[in-house]
TITOR-340667 format. One record per residue: residue in one letter; chain; x, y, z of N, C-alpha, C, CB in turn. Coordinates in steps of 0.02 Angstrom, whole numbers, plus 50000, padded with zeros to 5 digits. Glycine has a CB too. Example, Ala and Ser with C-alpha at 12.3 -4.5 7.8 and 13.67 -1.06 7.14 Angstrom:
<node a; A; <50660; 49716; 50390>; <50615; 49775; 50390>; <50660; 49835; 50390>; <50565; 49776; 50452>>
<node s; A; <50642; 49888; 50354>; <50684; 49947; 50357>; <50645; 50002; 50394>; <50704; 49970; 50286>>
//
This chain:
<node x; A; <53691; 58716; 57948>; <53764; 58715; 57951>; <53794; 58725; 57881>; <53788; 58649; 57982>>
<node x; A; <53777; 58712; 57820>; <53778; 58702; 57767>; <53786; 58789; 57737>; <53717; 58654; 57752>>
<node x; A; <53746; 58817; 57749>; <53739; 58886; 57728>; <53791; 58919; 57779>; <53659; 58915; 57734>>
<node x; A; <53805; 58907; 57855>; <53853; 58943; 57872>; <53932; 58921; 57854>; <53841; 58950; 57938>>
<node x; A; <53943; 58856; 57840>; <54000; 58837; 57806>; <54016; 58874; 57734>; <53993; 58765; 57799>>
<node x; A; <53971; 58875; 57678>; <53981; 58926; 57625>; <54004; 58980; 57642>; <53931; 58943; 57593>>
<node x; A; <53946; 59007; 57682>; <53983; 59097; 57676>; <54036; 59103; 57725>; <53923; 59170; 57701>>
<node x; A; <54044; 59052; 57759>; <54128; 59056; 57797>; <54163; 59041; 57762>; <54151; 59017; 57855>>
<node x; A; <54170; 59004; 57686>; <54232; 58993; 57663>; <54226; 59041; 57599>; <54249; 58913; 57650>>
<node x; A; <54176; 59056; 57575>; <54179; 59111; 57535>; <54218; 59170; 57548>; <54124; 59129; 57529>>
<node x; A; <54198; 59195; 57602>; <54209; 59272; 57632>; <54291; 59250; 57648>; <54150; 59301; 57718>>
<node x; A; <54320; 59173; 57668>; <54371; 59163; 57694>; <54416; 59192; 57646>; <54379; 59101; 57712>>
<node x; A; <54392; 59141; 57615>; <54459; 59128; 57542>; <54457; 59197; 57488>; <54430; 59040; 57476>>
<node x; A; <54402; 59228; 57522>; <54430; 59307; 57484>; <54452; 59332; 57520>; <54390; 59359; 57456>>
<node x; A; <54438; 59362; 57584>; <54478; 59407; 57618>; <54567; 59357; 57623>; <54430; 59425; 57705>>
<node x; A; <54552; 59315; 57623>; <54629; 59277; 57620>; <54699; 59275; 57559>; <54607; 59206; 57621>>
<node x; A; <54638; 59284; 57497>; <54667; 59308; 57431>; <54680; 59374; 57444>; <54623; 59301; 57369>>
<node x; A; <54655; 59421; 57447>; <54660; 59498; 57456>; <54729; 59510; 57513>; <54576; 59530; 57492>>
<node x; A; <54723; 59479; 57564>; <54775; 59488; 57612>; <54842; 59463; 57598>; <54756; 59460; 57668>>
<node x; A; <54839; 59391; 57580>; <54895; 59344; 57537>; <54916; 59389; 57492>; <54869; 59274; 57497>>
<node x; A; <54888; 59414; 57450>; <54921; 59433; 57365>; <54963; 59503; 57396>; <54842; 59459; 57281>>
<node x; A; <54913; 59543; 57419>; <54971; 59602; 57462>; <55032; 59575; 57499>; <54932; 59644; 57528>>
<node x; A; <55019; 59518; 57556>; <55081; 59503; 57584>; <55125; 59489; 57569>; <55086; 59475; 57611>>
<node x; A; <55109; 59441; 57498>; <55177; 59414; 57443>; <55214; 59489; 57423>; <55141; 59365; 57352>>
<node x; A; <55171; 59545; 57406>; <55214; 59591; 57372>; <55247; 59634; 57431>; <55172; 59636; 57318>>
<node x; A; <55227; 59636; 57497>; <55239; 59668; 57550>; <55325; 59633; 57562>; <55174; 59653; 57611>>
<node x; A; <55298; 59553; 57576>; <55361; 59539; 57601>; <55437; 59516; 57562>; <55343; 59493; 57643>>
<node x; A; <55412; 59540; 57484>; <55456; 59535; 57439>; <55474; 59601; 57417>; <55436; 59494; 57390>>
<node x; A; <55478; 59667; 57448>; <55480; 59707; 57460>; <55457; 59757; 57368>; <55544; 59705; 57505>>
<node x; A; <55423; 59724; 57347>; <55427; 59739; 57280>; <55412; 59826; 57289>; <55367; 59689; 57230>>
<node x; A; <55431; 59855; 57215>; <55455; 59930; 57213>; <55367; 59958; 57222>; <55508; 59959; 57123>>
<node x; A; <55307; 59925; 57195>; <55261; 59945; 57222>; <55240; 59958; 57289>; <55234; 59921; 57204>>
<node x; A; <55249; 59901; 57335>; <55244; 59884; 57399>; <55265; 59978; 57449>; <55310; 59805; 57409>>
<node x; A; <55345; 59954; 57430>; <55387; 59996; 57431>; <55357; 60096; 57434>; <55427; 59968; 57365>>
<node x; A; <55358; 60095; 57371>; <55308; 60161; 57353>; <55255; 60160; 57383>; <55284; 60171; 57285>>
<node x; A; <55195; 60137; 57399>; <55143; 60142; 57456>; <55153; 60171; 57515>; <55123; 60087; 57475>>
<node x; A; <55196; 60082; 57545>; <55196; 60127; 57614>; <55251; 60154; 57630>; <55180; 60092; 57673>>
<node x; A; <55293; 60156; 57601>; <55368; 60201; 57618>; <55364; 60275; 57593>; <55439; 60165; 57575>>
<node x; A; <55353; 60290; 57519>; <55349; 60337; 57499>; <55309; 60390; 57520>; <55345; 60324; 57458>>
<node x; A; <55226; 60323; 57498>; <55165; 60366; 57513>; <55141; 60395; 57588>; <55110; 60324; 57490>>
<node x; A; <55143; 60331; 57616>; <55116; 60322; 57707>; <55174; 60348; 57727>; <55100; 60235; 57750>>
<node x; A; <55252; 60362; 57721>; <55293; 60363; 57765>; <55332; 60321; 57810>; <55273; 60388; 57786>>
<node x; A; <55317; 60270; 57803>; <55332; 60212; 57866>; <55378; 60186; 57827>; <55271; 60152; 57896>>
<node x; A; <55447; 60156; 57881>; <55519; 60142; 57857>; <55511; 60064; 57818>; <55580; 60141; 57931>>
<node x; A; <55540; 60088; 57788>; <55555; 60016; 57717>; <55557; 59943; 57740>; <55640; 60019; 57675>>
<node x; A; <55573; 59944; 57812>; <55598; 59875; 57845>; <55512; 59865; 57847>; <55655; 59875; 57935>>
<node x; A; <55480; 59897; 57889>; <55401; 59894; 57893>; <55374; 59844; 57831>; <55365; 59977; 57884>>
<node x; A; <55367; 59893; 57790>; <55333; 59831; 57725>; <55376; 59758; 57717>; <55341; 59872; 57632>>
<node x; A; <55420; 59727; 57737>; <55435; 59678; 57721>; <55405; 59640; 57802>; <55513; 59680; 57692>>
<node x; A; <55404; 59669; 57850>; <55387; 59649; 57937>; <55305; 59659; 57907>; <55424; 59723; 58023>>
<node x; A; <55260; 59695; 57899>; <55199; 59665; 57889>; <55177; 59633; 57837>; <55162; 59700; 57895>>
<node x; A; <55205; 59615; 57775>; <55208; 59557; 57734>; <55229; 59510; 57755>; <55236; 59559; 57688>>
<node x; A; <55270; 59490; 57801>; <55277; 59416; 57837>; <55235; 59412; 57888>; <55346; 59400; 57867>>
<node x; A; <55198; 59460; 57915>; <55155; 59452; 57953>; <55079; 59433; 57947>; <55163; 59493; 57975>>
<node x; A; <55053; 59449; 57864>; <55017; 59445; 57837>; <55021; 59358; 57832>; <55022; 59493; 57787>>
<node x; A; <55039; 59353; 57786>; <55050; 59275; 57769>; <55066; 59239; 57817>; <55099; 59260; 57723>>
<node x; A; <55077; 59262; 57885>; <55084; 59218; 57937>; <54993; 59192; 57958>; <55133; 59264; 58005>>
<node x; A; <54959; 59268; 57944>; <54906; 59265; 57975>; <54849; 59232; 57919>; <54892; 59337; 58003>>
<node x; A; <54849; 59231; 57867>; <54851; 59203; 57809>; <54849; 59109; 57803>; <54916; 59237; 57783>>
<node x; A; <54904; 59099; 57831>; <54893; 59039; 57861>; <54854; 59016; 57913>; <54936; 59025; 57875>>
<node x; A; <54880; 59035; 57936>; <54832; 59029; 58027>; <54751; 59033; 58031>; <54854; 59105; 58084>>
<node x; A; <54758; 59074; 57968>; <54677; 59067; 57961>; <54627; 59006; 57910>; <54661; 59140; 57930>>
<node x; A; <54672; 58990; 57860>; <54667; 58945; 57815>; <54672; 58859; 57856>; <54728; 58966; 57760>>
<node x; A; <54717; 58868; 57887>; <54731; 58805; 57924>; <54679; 58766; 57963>; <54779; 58819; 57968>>
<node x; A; <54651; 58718; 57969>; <54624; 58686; 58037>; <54636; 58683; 58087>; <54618; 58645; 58042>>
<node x; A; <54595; 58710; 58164>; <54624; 58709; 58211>; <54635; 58760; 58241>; <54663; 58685; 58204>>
<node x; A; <54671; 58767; 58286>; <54705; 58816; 58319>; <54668; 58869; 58345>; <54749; 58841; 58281>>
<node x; A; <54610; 58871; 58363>; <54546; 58932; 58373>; <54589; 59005; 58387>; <54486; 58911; 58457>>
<node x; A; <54625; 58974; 58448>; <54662; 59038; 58480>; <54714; 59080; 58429>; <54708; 59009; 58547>>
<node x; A; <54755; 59046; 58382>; <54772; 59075; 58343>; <54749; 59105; 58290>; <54798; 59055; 58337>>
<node x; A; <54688; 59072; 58273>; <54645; 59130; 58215>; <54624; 59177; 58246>; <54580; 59108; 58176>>
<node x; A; <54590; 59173; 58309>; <54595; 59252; 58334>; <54647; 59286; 58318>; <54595; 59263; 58403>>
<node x; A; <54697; 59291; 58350>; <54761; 59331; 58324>; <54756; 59359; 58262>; <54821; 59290; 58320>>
<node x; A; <54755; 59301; 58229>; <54735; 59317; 58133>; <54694; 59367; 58142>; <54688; 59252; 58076>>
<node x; A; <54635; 59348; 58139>; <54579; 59388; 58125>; <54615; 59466; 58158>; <54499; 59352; 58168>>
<node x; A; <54604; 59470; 58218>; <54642; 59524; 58251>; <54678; 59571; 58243>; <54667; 59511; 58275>>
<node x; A; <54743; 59526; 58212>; <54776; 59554; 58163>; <54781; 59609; 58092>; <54784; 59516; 58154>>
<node x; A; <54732; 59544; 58075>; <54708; 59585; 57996>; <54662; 59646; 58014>; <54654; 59528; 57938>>
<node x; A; <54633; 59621; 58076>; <54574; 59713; 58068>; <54621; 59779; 58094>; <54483; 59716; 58145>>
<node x; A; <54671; 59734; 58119>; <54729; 59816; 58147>; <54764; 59839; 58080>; <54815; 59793; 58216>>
<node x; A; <54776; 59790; 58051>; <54797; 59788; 57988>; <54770; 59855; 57953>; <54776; 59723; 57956>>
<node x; A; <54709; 59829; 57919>; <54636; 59854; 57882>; <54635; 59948; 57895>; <54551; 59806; 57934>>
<node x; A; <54622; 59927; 57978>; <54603; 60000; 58027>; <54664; 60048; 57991>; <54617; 59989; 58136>>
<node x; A; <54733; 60033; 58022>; <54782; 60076; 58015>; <54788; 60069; 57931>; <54849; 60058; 58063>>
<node x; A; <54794; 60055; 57889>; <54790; 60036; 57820>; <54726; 60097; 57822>; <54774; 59940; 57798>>
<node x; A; <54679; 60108; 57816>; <54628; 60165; 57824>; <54621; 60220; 57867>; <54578; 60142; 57833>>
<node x; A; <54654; 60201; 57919>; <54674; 60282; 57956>; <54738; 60323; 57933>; <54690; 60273; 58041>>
<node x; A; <54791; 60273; 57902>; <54849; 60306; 57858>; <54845; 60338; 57813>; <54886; 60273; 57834>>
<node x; A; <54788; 60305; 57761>; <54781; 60331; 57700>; <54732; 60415; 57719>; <54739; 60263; 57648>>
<node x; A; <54695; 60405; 57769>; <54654; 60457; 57769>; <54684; 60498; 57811>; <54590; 60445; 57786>>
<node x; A; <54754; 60496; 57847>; <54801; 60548; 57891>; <54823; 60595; 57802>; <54896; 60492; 57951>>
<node x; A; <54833; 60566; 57778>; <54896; 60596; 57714>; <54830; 60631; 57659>; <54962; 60504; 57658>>
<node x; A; <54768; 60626; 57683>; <54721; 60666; 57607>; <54671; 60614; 57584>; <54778; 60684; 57525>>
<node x; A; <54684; 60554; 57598>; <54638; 60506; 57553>; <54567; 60508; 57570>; <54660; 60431; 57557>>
<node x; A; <54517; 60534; 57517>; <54446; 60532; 57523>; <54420; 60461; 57540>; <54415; 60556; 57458>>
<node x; A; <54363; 60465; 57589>; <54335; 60401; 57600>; <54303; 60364; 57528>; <54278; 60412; 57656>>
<node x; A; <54295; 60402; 57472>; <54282; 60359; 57411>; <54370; 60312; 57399>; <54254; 60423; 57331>>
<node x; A; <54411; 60357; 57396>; <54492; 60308; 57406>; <54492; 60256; 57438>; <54550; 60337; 57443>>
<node x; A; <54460; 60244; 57498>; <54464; 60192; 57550>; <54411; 60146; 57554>; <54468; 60221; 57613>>
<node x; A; <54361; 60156; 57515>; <54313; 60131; 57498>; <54338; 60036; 57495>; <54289; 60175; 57430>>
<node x; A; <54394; 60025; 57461>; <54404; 59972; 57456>; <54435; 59932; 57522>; <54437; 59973; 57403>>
<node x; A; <54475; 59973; 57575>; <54479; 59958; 57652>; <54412; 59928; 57674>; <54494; 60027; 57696>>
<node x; A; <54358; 59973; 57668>; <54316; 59966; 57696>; <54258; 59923; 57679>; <54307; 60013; 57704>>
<node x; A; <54285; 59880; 57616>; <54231; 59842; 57590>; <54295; 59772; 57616>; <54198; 59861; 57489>>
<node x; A; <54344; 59774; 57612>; <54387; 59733; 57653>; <54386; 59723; 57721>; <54440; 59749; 57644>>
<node x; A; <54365; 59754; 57752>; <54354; 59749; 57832>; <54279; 59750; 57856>; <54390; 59812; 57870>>
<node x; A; <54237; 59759; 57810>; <54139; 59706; 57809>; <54165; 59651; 57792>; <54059; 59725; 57739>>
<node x; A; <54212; 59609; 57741>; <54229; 59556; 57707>; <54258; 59514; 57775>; <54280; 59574; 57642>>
<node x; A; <54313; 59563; 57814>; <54344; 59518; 57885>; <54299; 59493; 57922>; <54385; 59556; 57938>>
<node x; A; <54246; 59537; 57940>; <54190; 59534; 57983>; <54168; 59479; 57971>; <54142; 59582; 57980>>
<node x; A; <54132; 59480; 57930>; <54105; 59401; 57876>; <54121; 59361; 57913>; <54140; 59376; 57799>>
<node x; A; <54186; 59359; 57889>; <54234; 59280; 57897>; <54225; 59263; 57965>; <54326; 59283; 57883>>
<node x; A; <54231; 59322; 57997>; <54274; 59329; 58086>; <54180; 59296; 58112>; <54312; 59463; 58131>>
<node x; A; <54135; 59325; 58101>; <54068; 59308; 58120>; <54067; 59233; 58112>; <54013; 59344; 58078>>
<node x; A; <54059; 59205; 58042>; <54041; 59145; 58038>; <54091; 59102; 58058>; <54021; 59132; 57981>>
<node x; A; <54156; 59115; 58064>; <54212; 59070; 58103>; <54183; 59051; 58169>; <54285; 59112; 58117>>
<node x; A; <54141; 59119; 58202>; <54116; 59096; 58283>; <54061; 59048; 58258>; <54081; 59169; 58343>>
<node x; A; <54015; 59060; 58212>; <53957; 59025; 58200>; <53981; 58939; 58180>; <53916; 59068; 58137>>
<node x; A; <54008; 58931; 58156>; <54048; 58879; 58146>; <54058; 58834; 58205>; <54106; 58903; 58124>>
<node x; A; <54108; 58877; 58238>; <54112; 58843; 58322>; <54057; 58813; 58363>; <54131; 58896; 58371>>
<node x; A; <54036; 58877; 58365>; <53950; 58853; 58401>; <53926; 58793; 58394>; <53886; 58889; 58371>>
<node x; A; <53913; 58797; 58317>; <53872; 58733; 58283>; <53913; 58687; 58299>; <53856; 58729; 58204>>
<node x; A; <53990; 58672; 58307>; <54005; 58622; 58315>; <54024; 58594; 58379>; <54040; 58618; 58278>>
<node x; A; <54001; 58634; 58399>; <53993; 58628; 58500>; <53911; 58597; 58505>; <53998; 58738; 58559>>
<node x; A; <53867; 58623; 58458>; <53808; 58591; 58503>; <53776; 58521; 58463>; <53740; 58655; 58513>>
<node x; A; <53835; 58501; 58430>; <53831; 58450; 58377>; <53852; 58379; 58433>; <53897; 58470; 58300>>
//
């Protein structure tokens, strides 16, 4: 139990930093944020501030104790997130070396999303 508690809070609290630090700039509509997905991706300006509050919603929900059914969502969330975040960038030109970092972010969700079930388990046959 010991070893699956580590790499569940390891993998957590990064993919949670990574998601958090974007959401803060998402839902504070900062001029970076902004330029990404408005400029770059196309998607209307209201968007980046609606999935930056959505982020940090999920952000929580995942950090928190409890709630199983709602970290699904989270989790859920973030991989629709991730997906379209990597099918956007690669609609507009972006080489899979560009996305490279999506995609080391969404093995990182997996992680989490795996040992969150492993977690459960163990504490069901405890």
């Amino acid at each position: 139990m010991k070893k699956i508690n580590i790499i569940y809070w390891i993998s957590t609290i990064l993919i949670c930093f990574v998601m958090g630090a974007g959401a803060v700039m998402d839902a504070l509509a900062t001029p970076d944020a902004v330029k990404m997905v408005h400029d770059q991706l196309g998607y209307p300006v209201y968007f980046v501030t609606f999935i930056g509050i959505a982020k940090i919603l999920g952000t929580i929900a995942i950090l928190i104790p409890g709630m199983p059914k709602l970290k699904e969502w989270a989790y859920a969330g973030f991989a629709f997130d991730l997906i379209g975040a990597t099918y956007s960038g690669m609609a507009i030109g972006a080489t899979i070396v560009q996305e490279a970092p999506m995609l080391i972010f969404m093995a990182l969700l997996a992680v989490s999303y795996i040992y969150h079930r492993k977690r459960l388990a163990a504490k069901q046959t405890v």
